[in-house]
C-alpha positions as CSV (number, residue, x, y, z in Angstrom):
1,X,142.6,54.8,122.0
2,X,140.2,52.1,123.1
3,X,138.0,52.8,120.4
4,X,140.1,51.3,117.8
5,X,141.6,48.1,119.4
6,X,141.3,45.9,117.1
7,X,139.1,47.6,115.0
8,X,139.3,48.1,111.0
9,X,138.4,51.2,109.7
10,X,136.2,51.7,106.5
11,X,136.4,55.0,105.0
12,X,134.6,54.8,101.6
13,X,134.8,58.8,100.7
14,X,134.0,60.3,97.5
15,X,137.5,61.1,95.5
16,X,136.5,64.0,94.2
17,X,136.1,65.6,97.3
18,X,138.4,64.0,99.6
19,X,141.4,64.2,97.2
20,X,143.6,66.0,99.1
21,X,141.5,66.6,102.9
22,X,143.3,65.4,105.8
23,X,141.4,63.3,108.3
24,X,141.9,63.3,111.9
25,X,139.9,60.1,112.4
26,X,142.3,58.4,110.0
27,X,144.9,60.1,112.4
28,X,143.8,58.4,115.4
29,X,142.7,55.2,114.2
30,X,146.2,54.5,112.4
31,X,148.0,55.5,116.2
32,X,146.0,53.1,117.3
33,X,146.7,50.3,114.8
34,X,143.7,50.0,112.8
35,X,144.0,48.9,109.5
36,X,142.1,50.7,106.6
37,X,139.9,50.1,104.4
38,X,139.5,53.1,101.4
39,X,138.7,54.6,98.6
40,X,141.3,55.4,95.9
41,X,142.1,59.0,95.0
42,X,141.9,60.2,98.1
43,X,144.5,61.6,100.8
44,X,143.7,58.8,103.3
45,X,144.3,56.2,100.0
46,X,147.5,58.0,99.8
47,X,148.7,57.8,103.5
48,X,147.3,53.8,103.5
49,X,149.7,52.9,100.7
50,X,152.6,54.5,101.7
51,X,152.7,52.4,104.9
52,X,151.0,49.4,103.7
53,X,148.4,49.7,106.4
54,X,145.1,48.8,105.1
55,X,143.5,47.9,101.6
56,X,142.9,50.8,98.8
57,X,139.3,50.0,96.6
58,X,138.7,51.5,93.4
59,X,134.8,51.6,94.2
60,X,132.5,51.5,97.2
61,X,131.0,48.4,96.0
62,X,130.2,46.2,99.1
63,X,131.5,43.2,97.5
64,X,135.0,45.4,97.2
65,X,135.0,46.7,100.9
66,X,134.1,43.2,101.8
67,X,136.8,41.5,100.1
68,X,139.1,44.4,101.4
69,X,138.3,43.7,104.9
70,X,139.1,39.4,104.6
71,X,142.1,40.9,103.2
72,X,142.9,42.5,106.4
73,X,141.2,39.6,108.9
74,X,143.6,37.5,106.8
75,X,146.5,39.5,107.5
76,X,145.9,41.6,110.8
77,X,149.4,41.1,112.0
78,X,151.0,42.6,109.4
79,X,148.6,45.5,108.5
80,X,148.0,46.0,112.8
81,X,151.6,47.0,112.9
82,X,151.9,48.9,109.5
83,X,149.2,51.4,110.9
84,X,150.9,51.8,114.2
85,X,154.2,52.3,112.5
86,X,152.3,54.8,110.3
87,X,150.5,56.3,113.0
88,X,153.9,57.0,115.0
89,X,155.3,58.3,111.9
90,X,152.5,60.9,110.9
91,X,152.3,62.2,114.3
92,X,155.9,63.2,114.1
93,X,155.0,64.5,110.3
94,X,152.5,66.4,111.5
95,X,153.5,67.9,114.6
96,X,154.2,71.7,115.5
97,X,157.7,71.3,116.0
98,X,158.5,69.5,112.5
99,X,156.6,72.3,110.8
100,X,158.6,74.8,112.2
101,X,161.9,73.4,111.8
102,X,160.8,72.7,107.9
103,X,159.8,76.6,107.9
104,X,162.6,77.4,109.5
105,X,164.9,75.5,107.3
């Protein structure tokens, strides 16, 4: 995932309709490390504070998703391994054989 190395992802969605869509790009950029940067009330909010890999804003304010993103420059390290951690994690989550051993089960 060249793309992403050492990249920082912004994904300022509207809540009300990203609430509970799943996003492949989010996918791919936290299996690559890249920290996020996102709105609250959304999926990708959810998935971002469960591992601690990027920064959740209440609005899409730049001055927000600006301070958001020092956040992360400030701590790369910590958020950089976070979102591979979580990207490792969701992959397994989200693969074919854990969905059929949970329908199985």
């Amino acid at each position: 995932m060249r793309i992403f190395m050492r990249a920082r992802s912004v994904f300022s969605y509207n809540a009300a309709d990203f609430s509970d869509r799943l996003s492949g790009v989010t996918l791919d950029a936290l299996s690559a490390g890249s920290p996020i940067v996102t709105t609250a009330g959304t999926w990708i909010a959810r998935i971002v504070q469960r591992f601690d890999a990027g920064v959740v804003v209440d609005s899409t304010e730049p001055e927000k998703t600006l301070a958001a993103i020092q956040e992360i420059i400030a701590n790369y390290a910590r958020y950089n391994e976070n979102a591979h951690k979580a990207g490792l994690a969701l992959k397994q989550e989200n693969s074919a054989d854990f969905l059929f051993k949970t329908v199985a089960a």
